[in-house]
SEKOL-507980 format. One record per residue (C-alpha): x, y, z; residue in three letters. Coordinates in steps of 0.001 Angstrom, whole numbers, plus 524288, in hexadecimal, padded with zeros to 5 digits. Layout:
XYZala ...
REM end
This chain:
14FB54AC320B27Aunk 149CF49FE40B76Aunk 13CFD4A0A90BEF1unk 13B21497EC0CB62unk 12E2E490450CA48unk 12E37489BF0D5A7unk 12C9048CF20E36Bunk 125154890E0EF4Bunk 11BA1490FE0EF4Funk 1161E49B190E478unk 1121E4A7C30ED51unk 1124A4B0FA0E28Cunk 1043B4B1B50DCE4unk 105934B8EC0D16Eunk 0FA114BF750C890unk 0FBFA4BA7F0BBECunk 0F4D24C1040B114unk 0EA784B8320AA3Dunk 0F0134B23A09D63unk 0E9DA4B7E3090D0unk 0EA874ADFE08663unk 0E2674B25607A6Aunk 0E39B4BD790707Bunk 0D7194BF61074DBunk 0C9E24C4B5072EAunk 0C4744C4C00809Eunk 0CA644C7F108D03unk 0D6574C13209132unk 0D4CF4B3F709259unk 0DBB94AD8609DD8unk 0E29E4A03909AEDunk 0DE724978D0A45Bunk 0CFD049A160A86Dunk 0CCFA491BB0B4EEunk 0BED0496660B8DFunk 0BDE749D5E0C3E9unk 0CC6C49D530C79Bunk 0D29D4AA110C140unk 0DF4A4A2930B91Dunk 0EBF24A8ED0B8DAunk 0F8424A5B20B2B6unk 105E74A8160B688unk 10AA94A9A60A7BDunk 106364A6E7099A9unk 10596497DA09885unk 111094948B08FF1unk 10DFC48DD10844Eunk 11511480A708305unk 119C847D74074C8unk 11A684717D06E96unk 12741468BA07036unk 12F594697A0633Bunk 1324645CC305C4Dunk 13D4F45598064F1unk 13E154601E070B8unk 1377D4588B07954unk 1416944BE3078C6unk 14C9F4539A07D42unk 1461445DE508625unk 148D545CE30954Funk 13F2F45A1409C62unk 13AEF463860A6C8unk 12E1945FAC0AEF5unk 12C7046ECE0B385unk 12B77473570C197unk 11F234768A0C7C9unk 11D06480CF0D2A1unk 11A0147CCC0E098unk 10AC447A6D0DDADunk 0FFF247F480E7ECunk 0F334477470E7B8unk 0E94347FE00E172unk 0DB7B481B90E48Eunk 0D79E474970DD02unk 0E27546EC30E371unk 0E1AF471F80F131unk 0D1CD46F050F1FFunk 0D522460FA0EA6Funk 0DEF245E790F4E3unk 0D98B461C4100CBunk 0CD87459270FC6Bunk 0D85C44CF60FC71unk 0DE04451051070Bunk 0D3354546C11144unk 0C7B144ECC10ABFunk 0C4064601810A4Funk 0BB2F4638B0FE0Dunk 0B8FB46F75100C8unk 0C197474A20F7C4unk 0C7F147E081001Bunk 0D0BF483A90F4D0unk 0C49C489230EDC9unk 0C748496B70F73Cunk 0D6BA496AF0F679unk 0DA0A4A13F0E9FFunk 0D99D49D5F0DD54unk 0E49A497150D84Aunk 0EC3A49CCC0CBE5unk 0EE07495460BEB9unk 0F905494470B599unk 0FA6448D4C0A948unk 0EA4D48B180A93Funk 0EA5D483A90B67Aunk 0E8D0488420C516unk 0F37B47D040CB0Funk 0FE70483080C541unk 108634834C0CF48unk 11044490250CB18unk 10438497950CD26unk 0FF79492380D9D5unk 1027F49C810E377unk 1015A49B4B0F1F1unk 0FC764A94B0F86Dunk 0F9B34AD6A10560unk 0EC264AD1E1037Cunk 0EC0049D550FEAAunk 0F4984995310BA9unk 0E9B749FB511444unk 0DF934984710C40unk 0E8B848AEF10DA9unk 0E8BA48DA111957unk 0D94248F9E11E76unk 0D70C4841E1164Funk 0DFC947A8311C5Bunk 0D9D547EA41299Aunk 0CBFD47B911239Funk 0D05546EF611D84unk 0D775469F91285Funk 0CCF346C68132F1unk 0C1A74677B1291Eunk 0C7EB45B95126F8unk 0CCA845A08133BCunk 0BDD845AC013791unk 0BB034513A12CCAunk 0C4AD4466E1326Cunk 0CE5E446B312682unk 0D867444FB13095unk 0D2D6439F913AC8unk 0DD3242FC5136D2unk 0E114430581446Bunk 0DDAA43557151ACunk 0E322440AE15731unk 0E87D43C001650Dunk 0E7E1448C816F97unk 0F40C442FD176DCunk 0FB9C43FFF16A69unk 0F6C34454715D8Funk 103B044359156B4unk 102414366F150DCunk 0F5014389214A12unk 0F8DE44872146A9unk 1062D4436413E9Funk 0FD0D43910137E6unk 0F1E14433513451unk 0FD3B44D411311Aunk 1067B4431512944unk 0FBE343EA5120E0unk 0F5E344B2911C59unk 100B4451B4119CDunk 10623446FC1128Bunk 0F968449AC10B5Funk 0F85D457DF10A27unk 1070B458621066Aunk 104CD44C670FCDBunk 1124B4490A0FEFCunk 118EB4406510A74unk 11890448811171Cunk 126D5448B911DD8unk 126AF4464012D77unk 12B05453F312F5Bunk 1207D45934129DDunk 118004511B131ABunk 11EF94558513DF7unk 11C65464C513A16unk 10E824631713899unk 10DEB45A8114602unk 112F64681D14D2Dunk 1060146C5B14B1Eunk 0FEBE463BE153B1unk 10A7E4658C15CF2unk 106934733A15B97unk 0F8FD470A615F5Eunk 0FC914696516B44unk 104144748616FC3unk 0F72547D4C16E85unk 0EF67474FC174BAunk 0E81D4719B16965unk 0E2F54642F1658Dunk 0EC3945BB915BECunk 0E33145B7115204unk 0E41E469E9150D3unk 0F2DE4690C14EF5unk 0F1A045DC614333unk 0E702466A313D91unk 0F02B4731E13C66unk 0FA73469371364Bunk 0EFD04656712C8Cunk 0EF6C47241128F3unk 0FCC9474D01280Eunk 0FCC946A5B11DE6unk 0F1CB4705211566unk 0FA7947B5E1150Bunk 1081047790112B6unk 10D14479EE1063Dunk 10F6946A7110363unk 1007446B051024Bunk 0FD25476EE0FCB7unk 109CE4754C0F1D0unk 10AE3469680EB2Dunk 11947468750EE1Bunk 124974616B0E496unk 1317E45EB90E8E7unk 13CA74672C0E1AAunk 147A4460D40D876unk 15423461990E25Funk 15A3546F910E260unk 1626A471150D4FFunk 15E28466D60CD3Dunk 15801468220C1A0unk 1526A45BBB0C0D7unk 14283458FB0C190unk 13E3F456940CD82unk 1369A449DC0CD27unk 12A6D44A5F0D6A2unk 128ED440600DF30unk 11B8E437560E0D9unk 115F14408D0EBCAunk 117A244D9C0E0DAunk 11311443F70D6F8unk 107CE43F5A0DC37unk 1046344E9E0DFEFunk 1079E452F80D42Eunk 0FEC9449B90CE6Aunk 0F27E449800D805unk 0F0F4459140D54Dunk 0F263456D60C709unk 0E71F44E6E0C660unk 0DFC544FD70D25Funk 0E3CD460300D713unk 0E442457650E38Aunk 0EE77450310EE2Dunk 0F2274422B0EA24unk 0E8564383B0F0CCunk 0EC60429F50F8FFunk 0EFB8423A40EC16unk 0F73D42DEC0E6ADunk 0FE0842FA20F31Dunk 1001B420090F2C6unk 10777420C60E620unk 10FFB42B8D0E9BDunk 113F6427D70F645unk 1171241A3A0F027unk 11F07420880E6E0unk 117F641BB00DA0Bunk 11481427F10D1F2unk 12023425C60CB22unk 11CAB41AEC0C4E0unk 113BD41FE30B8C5unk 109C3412000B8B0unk 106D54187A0C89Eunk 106A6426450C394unk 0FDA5422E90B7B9unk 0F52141B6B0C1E6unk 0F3BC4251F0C9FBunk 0EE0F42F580C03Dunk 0E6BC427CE0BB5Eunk 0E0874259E0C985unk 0E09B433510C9D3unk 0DABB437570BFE1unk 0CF4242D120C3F0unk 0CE99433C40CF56unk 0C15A43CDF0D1D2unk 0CC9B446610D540unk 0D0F7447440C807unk 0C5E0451560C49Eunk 0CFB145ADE0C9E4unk 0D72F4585A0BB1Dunk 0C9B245D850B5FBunk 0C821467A70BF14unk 0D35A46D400BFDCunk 0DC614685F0B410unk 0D257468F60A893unk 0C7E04751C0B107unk 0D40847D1F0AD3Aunk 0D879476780A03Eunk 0CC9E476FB099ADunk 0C606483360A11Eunk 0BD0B47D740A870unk 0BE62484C00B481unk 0BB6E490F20AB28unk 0AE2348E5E0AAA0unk 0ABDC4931E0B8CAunk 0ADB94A1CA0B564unk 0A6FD4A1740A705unk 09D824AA7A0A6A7unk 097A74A9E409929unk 08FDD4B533096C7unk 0810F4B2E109B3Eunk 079AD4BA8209199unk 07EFF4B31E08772unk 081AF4A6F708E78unk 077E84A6270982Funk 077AA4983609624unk 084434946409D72unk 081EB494B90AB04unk 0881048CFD0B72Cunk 080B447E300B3E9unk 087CF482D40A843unk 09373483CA0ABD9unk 094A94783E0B58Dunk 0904946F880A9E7unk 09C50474FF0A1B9unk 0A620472F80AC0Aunk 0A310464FC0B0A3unk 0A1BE461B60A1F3unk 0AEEC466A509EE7unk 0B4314600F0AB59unk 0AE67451E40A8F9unk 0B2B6452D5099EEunk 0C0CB451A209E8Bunk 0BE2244B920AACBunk 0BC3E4406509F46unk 0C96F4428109C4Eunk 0D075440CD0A8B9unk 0CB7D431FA0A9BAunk 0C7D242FA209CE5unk 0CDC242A170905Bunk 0CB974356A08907unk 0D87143CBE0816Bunk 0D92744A0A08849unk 0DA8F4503507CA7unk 0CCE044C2F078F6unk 0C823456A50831Funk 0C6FD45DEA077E7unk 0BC984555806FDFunk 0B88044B8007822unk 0AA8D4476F0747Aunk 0A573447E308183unk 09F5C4511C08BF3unk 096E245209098B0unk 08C3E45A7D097E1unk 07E6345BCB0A100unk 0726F45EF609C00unk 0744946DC609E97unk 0834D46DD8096BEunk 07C30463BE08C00unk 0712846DD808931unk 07D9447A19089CAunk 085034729307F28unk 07A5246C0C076E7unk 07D2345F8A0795Eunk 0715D4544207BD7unk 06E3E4546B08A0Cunk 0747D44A45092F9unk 067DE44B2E09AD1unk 06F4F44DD40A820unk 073DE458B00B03Eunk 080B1452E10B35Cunk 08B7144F810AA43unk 08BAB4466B0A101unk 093CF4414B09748unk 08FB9442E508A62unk 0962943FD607D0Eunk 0958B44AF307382unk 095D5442DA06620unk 08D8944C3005DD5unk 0916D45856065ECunk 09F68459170628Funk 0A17A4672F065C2unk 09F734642F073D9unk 0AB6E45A5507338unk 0B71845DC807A49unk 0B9D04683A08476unk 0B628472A90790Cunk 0A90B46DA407AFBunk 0A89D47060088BDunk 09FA247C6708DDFunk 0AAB747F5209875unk 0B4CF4836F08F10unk 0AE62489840854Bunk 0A7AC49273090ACunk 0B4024958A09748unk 0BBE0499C6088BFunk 0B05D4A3820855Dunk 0ADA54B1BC08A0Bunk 0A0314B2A809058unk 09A3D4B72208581unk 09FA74B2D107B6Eunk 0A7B94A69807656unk 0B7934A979076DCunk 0BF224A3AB06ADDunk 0CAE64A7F5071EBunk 0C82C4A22407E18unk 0C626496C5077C4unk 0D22B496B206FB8unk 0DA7849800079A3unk 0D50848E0A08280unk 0D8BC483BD076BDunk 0E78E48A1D07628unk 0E9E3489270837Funk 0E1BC47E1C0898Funk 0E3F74743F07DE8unk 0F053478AC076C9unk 0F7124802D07FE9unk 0F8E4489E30766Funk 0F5FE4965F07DD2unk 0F4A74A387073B3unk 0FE4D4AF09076BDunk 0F8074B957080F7unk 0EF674C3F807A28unk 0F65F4D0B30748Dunk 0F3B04DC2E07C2Bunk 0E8D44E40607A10unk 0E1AC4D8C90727Dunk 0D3144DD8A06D9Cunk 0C71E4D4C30714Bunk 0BEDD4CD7D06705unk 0B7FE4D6B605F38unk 0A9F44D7B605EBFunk 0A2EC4D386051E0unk 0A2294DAC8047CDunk 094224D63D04333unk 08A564CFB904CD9unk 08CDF4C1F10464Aunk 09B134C0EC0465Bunk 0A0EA4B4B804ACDunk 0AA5D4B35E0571Dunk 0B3704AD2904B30unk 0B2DF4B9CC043B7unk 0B4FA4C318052F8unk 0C1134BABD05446unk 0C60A4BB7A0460Bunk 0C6064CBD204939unk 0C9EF4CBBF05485unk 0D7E44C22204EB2unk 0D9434CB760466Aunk 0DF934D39904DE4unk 0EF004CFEC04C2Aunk 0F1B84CF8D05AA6unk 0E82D4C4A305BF7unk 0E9D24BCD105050unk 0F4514B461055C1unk 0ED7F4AC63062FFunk 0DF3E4AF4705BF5unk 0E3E84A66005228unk 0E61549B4105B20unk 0DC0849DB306529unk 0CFCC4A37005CD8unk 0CE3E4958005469unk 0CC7148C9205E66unk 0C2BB495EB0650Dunk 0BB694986205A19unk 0B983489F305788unk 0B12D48A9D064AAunk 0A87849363060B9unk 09C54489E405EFEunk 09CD348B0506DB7unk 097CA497370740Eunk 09D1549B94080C4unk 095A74950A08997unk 097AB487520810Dunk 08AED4854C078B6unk 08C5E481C806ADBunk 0884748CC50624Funk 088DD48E38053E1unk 084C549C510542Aunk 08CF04A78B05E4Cunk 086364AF5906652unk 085BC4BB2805937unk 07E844B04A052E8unk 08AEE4AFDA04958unk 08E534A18904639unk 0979D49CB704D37unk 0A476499D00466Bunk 0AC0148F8904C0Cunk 0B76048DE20443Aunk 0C5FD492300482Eunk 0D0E0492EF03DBDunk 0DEA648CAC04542unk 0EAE649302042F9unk 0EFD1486FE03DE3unk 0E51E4860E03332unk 0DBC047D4103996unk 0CC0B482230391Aunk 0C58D47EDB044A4unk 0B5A747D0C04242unk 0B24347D3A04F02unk 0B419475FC05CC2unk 0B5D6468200574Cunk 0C0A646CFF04DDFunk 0C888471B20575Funk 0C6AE467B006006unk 0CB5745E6A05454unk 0D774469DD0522Aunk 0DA5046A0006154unk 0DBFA45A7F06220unk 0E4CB459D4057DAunk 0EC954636505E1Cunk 0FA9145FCD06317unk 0FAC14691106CF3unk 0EDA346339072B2unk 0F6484580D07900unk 101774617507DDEunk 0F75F46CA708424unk 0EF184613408B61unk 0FB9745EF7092E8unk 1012046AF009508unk 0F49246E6C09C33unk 0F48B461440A561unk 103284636A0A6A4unk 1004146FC00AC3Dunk 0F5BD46CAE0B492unk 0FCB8460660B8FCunk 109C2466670BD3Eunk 10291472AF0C0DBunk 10D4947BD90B888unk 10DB0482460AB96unk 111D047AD209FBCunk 11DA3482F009959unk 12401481B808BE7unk 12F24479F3092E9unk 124BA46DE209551unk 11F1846D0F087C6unk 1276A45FBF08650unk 1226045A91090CFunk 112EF45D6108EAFunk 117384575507FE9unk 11AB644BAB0862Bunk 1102244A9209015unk 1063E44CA0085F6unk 10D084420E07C7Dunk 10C0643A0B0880Cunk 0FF6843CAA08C0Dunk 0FAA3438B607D8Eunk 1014442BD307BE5unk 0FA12429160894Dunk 0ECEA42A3508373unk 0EC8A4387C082ECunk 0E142438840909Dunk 0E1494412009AD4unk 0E7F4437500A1AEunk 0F2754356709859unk 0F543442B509AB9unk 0F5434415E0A847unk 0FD6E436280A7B6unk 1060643BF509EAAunk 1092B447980A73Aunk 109E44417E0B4D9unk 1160D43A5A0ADD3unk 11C7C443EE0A876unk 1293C44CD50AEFAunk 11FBB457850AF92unk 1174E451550BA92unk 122A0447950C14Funk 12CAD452270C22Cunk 12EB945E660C705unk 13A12469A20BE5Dunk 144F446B970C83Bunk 1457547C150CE0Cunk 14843484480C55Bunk 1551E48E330C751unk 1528549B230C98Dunk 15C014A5FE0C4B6unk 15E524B1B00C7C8unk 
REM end
């Protein structure tokens, strides 16, 4: 039986258990691990194989179908800041949206309860009336006598706003009852155009980012026209509405043509706004959002505290901020010989002191376990228990972040790591034990390496040659495949040689960008928008570029049947 995925609007909230990923030794470890937003996941991610030799030259090409998508909480604060000039974030006390496939703008997930429309609808009230106090909406005078003139211009421009989309004079008419309604209470006009404001910031063309449907029984892609294109594109690298110029182009009809698309991402991603692609894209990519709920354990890490912390995320987040505008390959995020480090981080990580308390950038030639996201404080807090590091944890953030090669879920009834057996023994030689059990063997032979490898870094990030036993610390992982990796720096060198590096980087920003899962069915395409991507110049912009052109972002997979 075929399974609708479509549909206007997603009531159903389900609970969806937390995805275990790790034959593990700690507790459960959730896949996706936002911060303070609890992550939950409609279904195991699905892992995508590799094409086989010649598939992908025949195979159909099928640019998916994507749910109905709600603005989440990112979304809606990003938008009513374009829209109303509102920073307030308003969205910060709507509930927390769910995730799916390691992101929270996944459209099939993105319910709509009760509770949210109330909360839509205080805040459009607030909005409305703040900016209404604020003069967002003196382009014209309100005339006593006849307000109709200067209502349908304040009405027909927001909404053609708000709705990013060409507003039909129908439409306009509805929302003009309102200050007809007004009139008949006696009220003032402006209290009629404020309700229809409101009813705006409510309507489901604002709230939903809505795409037209392939015509009813064809099974042809439905290509999306410059309005959806331009949307689609403004939340992918912005969370946010289109702005004038993006407007401009659509409306003009020019998205189409790939020298105007390329121009306009790479405006974009110019843009201050951008920083949403580092908030949002890489804060759940790479973990950083994590780091607001570590809580390393203070006794024996009572030197990571919330100066701490701060310094870790906004290194993390101007490390691939670099990326977004810069030349570098994105697959040098993982050994790129650069950082940004204060004086507090310097003194956490050994490095020489920059000799200021803000940022600064800072080349790490003669530190070269600091290179690379590995190297980053964030991460390797966020993959460790709080006290203690987490080879798992680890491990399984390389699988799944980098090469998308999630490990099976744990067996039942799956024992923890054992304790040592002398006072001295190495987290190497608890793990070894512990694999020895035959349940485990198979995912602790993928995962345990790569985490192991880590182990110069304790759990709060510090370089350490000794653990906390005072048993030297043994950084070296034996691969499945042969390969010994002697530390970080190995398997960084093992990692970018890697040909699923290339393949997972994409499958991530596909996701993100189209806000669905990636399924086995769309490993040719990631293949080629990878390929592409790399014959670009392999940047973050390549990427970009690379995806914004492809039949996964332009089109949209015709309805599919439904059987009995």
């Amino acid at each position: 039986m075929h399974r609708r995925r479509g549909g206007w609007f997603l009531l159903a909230s389900a609970s969806f258990a937390l995805l275990v990923t790790s034959c593990t030794d700690d507790e459960p470890v959730a896949r996706v691990n936002p911060g303070e937003e609890v992550p939950n996941e409609p279904n195991p991610p699905e892992t995508v194989p590799p094409p086989v030799a010649g598939e992908c030259e025949s195979a159909p090409k099928n640019p998916g179908r994507v749910t109905l998508h709600r603005l989440n909480r990112a979304e809606y604060n990003a938008t009513v800041r374009d829209l109303l000039g509102d920073t307030t974030q308003p969205a910060n006390d709507f509930p927390i949206d769910d995730h799916g496939y390691g992101f929270d703008n996944i459209a099939d997930v993105l319910s709509l309860s009760p509770l949210l429309m109330e909360k839509y609808s205080t805040a459009s009230e607030r909005l409305v009336n703040d900016a209404w106090a604020r003069g967002v909406f003196n382009t014209c005078a309100l005339d006593p006598l006849n307000p109709a003139p200067c209502a349908h211009e304040i009405l027909s421009n927001f909404a053609r706003r708000a709705w990013r989309r060409p507003v039909q004079q129908a439409e306009i008419d509805k929302l003009m009852t309102f200050v007809d309604l007004a009139r008949q209470h006696a009220d003032p006009p402006d209290a009629g155009v404020r309700l229809a404001l409101r009813s705006v910031l409510v309507s489901p063309h604002f709230l939903f980012r809505v795409e037209k449907n392939a015509p009813p029984g064809s099974t042809e892609p439905y290509t999306l026209d410059n309005h959806e294109l331009a949307t689609r594109l403004s939340y992918f690298l912005w969370s946010s509405m289109p702005d004038d110029a993006l407007f401009a182009a659509a409306e003009a009809g020019k998205l189409s043509d790939p020298a105007e698309m390329e121009a306009q991402v790479r405006r974009m991603l110019a843009d201050p706004k951008a920083r949403a692609l580092v908030e949002n894209f890489a804060g759940q990519w790479l973990f950083t959002r994590a780091l607001g709920t570590a809580v390393p354990d203070s006794t024996l890490y009572g030197a990571f505290n919330e100066e701490l912390r701060a310094a870790m995320r906004t290194e993390t987040e101007l490390f691939f901020a670099e990326f977004v505008t810069g030349e570098h390959k994105l697959k040098d995020l993982i050994d790129a010989p650069f950082t940004y480090v204060n004086d507090a981080l310097a003194a956490h990580y050994g490095l020489p002191l920059p000799g200021s308390p803000t940022h600064v950038r800072v080349d790490l030639a003669g530190h070269p376990e600091r290179s690379g996201i590995f190297g980053k404080g964030s991460l390797l807090t966020v993959t460790s228990n709080p006290d203690r590091t987490s080879p798992v944890q680890r491990g399984v953030w390389v699988l799944e972040q980098l090469l998308c090669s999630a490990p099976p879920p744990p067996p039942p009834d799956v024992e923890n790591l054992p304790p040592p057996i002398t006072p001295n023994m190495t987290m190497k030689e608890r793990m070894a034990l512990h694999r020895s059990a035959p349940a485990c063997q198979g995912c602790h032979r993928l995962m345990d390496p790569l985490g192991l490898s880590m182990e110069n870094f304790d759990p709060i990030g510090r370089w350490r040659l000794q653990e906390v036993s005072g048993a030297p610390v043994d950084a070296t992982g034996d691969m499945p495949d042969g390969h010994i990796l002697a530390g970080v720096n190995d398997t960084q060198r093992y990692l970018k040689e890697e040909p699923k590096l290339t393949n997972c980087m994409t499958e991530h920003m596909l996701t993100y960008a189209t806000g669905r899962g990636i399924e086995s069915a769309d490993h040719c395409a990631v293949k080629e928008i990878a390929t592409t991507a790399e014959a670009r110049g392999g940047r973050l912009v390549d990427y970009v570029l690379s995806i914004v052109s492809s039949s996964h972002f332009t089109q949209r997979g015709a309805e599919e049947e439904q059987t009995p």
